[in-house]
C-alpha positions in Angstrom: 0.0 0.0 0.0 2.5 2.5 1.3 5.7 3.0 -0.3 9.2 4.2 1.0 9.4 7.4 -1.1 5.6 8.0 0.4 6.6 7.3 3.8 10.4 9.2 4.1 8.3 12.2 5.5 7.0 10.1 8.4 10.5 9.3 9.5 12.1 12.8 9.1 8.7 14.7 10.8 8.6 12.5 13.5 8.4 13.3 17.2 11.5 13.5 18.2 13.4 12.7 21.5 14.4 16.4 22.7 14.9 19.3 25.4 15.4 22.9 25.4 18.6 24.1 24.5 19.4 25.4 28.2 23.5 26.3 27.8 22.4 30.0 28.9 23.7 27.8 32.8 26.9 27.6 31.4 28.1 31.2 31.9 27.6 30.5 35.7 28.6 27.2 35.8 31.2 26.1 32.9 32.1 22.9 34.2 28.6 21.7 34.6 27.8 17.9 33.6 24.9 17.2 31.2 23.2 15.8 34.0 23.7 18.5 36.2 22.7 20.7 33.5 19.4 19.4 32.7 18.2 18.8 36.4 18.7 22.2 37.1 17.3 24.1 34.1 14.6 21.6 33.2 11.3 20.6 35.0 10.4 17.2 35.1 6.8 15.1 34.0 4.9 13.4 35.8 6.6 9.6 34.5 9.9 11.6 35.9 11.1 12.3 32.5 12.7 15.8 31.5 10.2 17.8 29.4 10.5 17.9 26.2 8.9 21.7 25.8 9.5 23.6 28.9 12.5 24.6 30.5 13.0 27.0 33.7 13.4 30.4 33.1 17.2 32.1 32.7 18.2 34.0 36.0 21.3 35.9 36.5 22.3 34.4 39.5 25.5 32.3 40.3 25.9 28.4 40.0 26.1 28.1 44.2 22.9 30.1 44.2 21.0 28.3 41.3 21.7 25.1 43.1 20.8 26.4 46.9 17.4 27.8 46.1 16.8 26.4 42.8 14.2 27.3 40.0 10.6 27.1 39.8 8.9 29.5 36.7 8.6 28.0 33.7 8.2 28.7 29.9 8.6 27.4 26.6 11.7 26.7 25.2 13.5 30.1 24.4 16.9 29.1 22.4 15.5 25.8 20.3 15.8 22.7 21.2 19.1 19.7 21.8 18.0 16.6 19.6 19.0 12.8 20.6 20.1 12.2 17.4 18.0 14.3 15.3 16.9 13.5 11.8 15.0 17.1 11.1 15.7 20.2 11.7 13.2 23.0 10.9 11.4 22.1 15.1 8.2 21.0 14.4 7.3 20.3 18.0 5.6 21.3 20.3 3.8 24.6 19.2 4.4 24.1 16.0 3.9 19.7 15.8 0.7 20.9 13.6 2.7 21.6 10.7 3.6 18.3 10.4 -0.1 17.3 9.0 0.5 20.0 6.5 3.6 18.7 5.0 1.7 15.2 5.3 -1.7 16.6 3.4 0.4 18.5 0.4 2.1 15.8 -0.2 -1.2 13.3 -0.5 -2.2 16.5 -2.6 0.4 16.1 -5.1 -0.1 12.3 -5.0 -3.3 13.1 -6.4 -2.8 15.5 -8.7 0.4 13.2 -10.2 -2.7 10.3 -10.6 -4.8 12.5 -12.1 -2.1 14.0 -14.3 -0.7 11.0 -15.5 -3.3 8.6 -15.4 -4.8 10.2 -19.2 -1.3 11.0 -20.1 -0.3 7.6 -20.6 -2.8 6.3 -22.8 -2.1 9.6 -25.5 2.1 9.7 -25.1 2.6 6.3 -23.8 3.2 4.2 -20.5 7.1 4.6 -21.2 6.9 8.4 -21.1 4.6 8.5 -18.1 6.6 6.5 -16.3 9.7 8.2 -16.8 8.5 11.7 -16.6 6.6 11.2 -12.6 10.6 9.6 -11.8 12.3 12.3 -13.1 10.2 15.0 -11.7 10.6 12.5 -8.1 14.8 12.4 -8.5 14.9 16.0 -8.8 12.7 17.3 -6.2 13.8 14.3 -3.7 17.3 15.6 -4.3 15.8 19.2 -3.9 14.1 18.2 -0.5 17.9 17.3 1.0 18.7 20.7 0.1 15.7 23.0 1.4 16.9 25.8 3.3 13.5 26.3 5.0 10.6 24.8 5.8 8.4 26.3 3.1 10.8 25.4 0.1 10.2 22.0 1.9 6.2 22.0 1.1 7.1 22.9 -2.3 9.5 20.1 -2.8 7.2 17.6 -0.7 4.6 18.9 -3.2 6.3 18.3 -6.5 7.5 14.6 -4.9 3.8 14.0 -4.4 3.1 14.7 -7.8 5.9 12.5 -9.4 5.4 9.7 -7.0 1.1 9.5 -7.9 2.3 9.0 -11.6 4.9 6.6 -11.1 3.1 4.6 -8.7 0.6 4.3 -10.8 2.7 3.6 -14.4 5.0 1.5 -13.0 3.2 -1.8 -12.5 1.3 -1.8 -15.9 4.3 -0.5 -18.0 7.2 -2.9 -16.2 4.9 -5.5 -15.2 1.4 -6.0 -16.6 1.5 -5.7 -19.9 4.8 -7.4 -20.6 3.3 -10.5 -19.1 1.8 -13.3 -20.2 -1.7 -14.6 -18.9 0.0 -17.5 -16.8 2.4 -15.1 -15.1 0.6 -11.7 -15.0 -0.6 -11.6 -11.2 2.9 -12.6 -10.6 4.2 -9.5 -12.0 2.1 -7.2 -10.3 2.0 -8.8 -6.6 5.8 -9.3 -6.9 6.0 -5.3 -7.4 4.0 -4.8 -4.5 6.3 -7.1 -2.3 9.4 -5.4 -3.2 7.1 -2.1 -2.1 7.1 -3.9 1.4 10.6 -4.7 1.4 11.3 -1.5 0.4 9.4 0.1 4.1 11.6 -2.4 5.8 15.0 -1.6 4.7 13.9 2.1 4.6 13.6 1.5 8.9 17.3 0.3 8.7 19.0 2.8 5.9 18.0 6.0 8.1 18.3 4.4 11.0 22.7 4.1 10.0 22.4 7.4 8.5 21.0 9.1 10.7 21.3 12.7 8.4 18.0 13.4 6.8 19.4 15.0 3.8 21.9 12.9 3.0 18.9 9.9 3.2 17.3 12.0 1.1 20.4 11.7 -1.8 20.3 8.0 -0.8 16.8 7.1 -1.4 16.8 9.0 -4.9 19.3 7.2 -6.7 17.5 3.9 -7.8 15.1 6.4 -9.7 17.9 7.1 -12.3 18.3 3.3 -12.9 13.8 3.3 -13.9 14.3 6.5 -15.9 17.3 5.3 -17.9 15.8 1.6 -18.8 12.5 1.0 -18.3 10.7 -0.1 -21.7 7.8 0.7 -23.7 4.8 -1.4 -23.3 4.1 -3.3 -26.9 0.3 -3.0 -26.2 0.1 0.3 -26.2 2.3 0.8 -29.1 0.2 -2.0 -31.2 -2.5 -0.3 -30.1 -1.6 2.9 -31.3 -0.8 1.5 -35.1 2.8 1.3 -34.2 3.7 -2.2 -35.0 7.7 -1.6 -36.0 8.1 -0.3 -33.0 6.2 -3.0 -30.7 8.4 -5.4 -33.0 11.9 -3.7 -31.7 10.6 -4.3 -27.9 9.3 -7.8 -28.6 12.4 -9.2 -30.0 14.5 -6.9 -27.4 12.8 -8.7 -24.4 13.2 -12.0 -26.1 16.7 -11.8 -26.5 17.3 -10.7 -22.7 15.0 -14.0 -21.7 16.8 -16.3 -24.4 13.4 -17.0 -26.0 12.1 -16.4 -29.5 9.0 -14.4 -29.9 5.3 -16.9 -31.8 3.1 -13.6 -32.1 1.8 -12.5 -35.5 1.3 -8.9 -35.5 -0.9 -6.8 -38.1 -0.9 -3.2 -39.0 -4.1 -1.9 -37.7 -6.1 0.2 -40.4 -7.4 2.5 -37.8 -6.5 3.2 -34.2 -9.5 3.3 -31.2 -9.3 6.3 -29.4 -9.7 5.5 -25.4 -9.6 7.8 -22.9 -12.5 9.1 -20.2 -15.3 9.3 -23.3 -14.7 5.9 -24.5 -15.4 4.8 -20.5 -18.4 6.6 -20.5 -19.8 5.9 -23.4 -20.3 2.2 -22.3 -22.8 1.6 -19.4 -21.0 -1.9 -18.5 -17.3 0.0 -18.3 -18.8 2.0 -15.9 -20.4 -0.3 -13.8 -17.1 -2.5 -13.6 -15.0 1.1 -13.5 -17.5 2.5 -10.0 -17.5 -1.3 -8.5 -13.9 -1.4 -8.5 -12.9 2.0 -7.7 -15.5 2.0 -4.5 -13.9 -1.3 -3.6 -10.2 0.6 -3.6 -11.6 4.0 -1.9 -12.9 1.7 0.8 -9.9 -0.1 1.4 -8.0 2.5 1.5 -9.8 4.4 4.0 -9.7 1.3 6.4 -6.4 0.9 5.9 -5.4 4.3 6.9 -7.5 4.6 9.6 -6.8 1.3 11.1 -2.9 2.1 10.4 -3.0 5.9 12.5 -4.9 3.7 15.3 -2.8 0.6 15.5 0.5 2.2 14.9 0.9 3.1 18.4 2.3 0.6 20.2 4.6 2.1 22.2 8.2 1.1 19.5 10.1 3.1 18.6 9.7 4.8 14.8 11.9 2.8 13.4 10.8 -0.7 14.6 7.4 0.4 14.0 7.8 0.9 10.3 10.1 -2.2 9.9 7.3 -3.9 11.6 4.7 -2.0 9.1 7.0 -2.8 6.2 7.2 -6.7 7.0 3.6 -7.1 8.3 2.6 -6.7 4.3 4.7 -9.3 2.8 2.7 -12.6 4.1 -0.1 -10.7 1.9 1.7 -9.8 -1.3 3.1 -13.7 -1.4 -0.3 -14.9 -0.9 -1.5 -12.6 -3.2 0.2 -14.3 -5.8 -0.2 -18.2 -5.3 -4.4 -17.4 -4.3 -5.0 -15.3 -7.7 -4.6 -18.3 -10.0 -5.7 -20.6 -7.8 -9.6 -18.7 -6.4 -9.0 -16.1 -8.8 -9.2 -12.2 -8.8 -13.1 -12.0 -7.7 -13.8 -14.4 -5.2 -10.4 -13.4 -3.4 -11.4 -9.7 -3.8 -14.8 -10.6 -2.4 -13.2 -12.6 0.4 -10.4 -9.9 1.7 -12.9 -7.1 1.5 -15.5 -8.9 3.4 -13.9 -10.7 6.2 -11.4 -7.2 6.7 -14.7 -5.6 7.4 -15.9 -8.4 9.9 -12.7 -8.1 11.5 -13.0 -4.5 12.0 -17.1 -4.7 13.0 -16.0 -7.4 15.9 -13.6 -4.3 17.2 -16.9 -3.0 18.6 -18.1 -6.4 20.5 -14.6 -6.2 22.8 -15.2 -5.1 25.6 -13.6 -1.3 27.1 -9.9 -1.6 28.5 -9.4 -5.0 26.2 -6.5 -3.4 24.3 -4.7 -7.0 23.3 -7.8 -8.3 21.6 -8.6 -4.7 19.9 -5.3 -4.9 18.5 -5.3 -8.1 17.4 -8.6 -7.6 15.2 -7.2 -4.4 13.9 -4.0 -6.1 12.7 -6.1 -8.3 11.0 -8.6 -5.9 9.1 -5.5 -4.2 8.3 -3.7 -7.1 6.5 -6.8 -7.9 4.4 -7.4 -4.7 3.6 -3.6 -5.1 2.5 -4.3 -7.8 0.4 -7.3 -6.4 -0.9 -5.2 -3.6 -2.2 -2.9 -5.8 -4.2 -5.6 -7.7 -6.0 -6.9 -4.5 -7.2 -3.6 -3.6 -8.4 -4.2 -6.8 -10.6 -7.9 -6.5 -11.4 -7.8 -3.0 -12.6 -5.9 -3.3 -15.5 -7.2 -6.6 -16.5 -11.3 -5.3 -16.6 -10.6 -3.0 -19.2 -9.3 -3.0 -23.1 -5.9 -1.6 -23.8 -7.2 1.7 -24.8 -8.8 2.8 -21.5 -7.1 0.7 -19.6 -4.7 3.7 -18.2 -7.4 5.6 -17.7 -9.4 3.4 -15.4 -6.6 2.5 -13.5 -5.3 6.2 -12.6 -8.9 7.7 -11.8 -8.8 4.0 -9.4 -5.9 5.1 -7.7 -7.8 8.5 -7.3 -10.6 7.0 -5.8 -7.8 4.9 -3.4 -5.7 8.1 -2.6 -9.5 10.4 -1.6 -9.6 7.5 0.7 -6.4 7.9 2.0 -7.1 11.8 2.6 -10.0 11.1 4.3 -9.3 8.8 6.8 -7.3 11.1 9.4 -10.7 13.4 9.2 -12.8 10.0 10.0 -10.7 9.3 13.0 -11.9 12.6 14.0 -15.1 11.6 14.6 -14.5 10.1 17.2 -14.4 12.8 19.2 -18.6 12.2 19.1 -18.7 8.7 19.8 -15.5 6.2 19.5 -17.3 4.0 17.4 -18.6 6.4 14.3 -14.9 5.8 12.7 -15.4 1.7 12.9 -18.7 1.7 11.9 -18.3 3.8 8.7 -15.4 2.4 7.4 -16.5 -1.3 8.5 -19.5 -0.8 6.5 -17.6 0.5 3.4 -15.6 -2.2 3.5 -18.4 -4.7 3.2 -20.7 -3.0 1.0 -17.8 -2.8 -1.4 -17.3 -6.4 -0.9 -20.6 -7.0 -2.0 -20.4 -5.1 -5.2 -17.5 -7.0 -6.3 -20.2 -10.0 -7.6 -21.0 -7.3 -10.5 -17.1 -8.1 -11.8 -16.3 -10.6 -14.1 -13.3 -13.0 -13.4 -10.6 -12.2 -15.4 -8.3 -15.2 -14.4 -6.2 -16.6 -17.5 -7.9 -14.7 -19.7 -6.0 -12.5 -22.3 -5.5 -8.5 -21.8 -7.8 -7.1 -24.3 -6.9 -4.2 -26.9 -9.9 -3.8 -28.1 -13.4 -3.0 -27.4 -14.1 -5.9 -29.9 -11.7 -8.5 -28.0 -13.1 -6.7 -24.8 -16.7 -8.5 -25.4 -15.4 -11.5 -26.1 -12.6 -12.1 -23.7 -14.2 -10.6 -20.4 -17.9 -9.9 -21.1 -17.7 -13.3 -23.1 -21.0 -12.3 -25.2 -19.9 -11.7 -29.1 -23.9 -10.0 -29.2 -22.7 -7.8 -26.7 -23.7 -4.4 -27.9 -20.7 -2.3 -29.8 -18.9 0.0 -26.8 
């Protein structure tokens, strides 16, 4: 679901373990410890730990004096604040911790305006170009962010990474993975993407966790982006599809000579090309049916997810643990993913996920107050089928539609899945009302969109269609189907 150049903002923005800078004691007494420094100048909690926002006002007075009567008035912290380790450094805490959700919310912003952006963009100018485009626009401004001099050149950058991340995400899988596969193989493709997306949250817990310098992370993280922008290939579908065929020829060969296998298809020149694109989707009454079941089922996955993720991340760890935790919690799911989808296939294990995630989450409200083991417990569990859920309609997406608005459906999907994402911080809200408005809404989501999943046709080991022609056939299975 989440994916480390997503997530780098939630290790750098953190809450950090702190105290006021309080050397103003050293005039009097130079030869202070750290210890006797901070008992001194700082007042303590109520666990016994030194606060991490208030410090004890300066005085002029001597060391022997400070330590004989002592201090007692308070206030915020005047000179900044001494970092265990820091990873950020622009002090969002404390007074200013809200700013944190504002970096958070522009970038989801630019995540989906990059979908919406380059969703269309590949069916016109290709999925090679819209996938290398959203990664050059990430490498620069990822490389930008380790250089922001301020917080609000940070937004910016945040912003414009938001924006090149949406449109890679979403290009990635269909150009490197979906489309290049055959029928026996293509769930593979796309679930193996989304377990190196896992791996990828694990190993980004360890990597800052040895660097321990947020800009240099920054440089670190950016650099696999050059290797995607340099070699990642044209899809043969779309260029086929587009009238094209010398070109899909070059990448069909190309990729048989790297696999050491020799090429059966028999390609011919199409006399016209279909156009695609949001009017040929709403033209047809059946694409939209398939395109609203599907996209509800990923908006309401995604807003469980989320909100089960900003409840059950709390447990007390550390942010690193917690995120390796996060990272390797999702794998079990991706490698299911891909054995279960040729076996069950993609509706009845879409069906499934959604349905028993939302069961899990609707038992959270049978368990009885203070009962925090068992209300964890179900939470992880909605959470990992949600999860899963979330990779099968990485798969399903691109397989319900024809070639020519096959781009389109999937980026105005991962829309629907990133509004869901938005929203579920403001659901948690609600539970400022009652606790259990949050559960209940996005339990029932869950299962209502579990339910409209029967209105799909399986797509398992059937061919990716180009056409709308081949589109009736292959997944409608009706040749009277009326013309799209």
């Amino acid at each position: 679901m989440a994916h480390p150049y997503s997530i780098i903002v939630f290790f750098v923005q953190s809450d950090p373990e702190r105290h006021c800078n309080t050397d103003w004691i050293l005039k009097a007494g130079p030869n202070l410890t750290t210890e006797e420094q901070l008992n001194l100048t700082l007042p303590r909690e109520k666990d016994g730990s030194f606060s991490k926002c208030q410090m004890f006002v300066p005085v002029d007075w001597d060391i022997d004096t400070i330590r004989e009567y002592g201090l007692n008035e308070t206030t915020g912290c005047q000179s900044g604040w001494k970092y265990d380790r820091m990873l950020y450094e622009f002090d969002l805490v404390c007074g200013h911790v809200n700013l944190v959700q504002v970096a958070q919310t522009l970038l989801m912003a630019g995540i989906l305006l990059g979908s919406l952006l380059f969703g269309p963009f590949a069916e016109s100018f290709g999925r090679k170009r819209a996938t290398q485009i959203p990664a050059v626009v990430m490498l620069i401004f990822t490389v930008t962010t380790g250089f922001c001099p301020n917080f609000y050149l940070y937004l910016v950058s945040q912003f414009m990474v938001g924006i090149g991340y949406g449109g890679y995400r979403l290009n990635i899988v269909l150009c490197a993975a979906t489309e290049w596969t055959g029928v026996s193989k293509r769930s593979l493709g796309s679930c193996v993407s989304q377990l190196f997306s896992a791996l990828g949250q694990g190993l980004l817990a360890g990597l800052i966790y040895c660097i321990r310098d947020w800009r240099l992370a920054q440089l670190v993280i950016a650099s696999p982006l050059v290797v995607v922008a340099l070699f990642i290939p044209e899809s043969a579908r779309w260029l086929i599809d587009r009238g094209r065929t010398k070109e899909a020829k070059k990448w069909i060969f190309k990729v048989a000579s790297c696999s050491k296998t020799m090429p059966t298809l028999q390609i011919t020149e199409k006399e016209t090309v279909e156009k695609g694109g949001i009017r040929f989707l709403i033209r047809s009454a059946v694409l939209m049916k398939y395109f609203f079941a599907i996209a509800f089922a990923w908006f309401s996955l995604n807003v469980t997810y989320y909100c089960l993720s900003f409840n059950v991340g709390n447990f007390g760890l550390d942010v690193f643990v917690t995120q390796l935790v996060f990272g390797l919690s999702e794998l079990p799911a991706h490698v299911l993913c891909i054995w279960l989808l040729e076996v069950l296939g993609r509706k009845i294990l879409l069906i499934s996920t959604l349905l028993i995630g939302g069961l899990f989450c609707i038992f959270i409200l049978a368990v009885p107050d203070g009962n925090a083991v068992a209300v964890t417990a179900l939470a992880t569990m909605g959470r990992f089928f949600m999860n899963w859920a979330g990779s099968i309609c990485n798969v399903y997406v691109q397989e319900l539609f024809p070639t020519c608005v096959r781009q389109t459906t999937s980026g105005l999907g991962n829309i629907a899945s990133r509004i869901g994402g938005l929203l579920a911080p403001l659901l948690n809200m609600l539970a400022v009302y009652h606790g259990a408005i949050p559960t209940i809404v996005f339990s029932s989501l869950s299962l209502v969109s579990g339910a409209l999943i029967f209105l799909l046709p399986e797509t398992m080991r059937k061919e990716l269609p180009d056409s709308a022609q081949e589109y009736t056939l292959l997944i409608i299975g009706s040749p009277n189907f009326v013309s799209i």
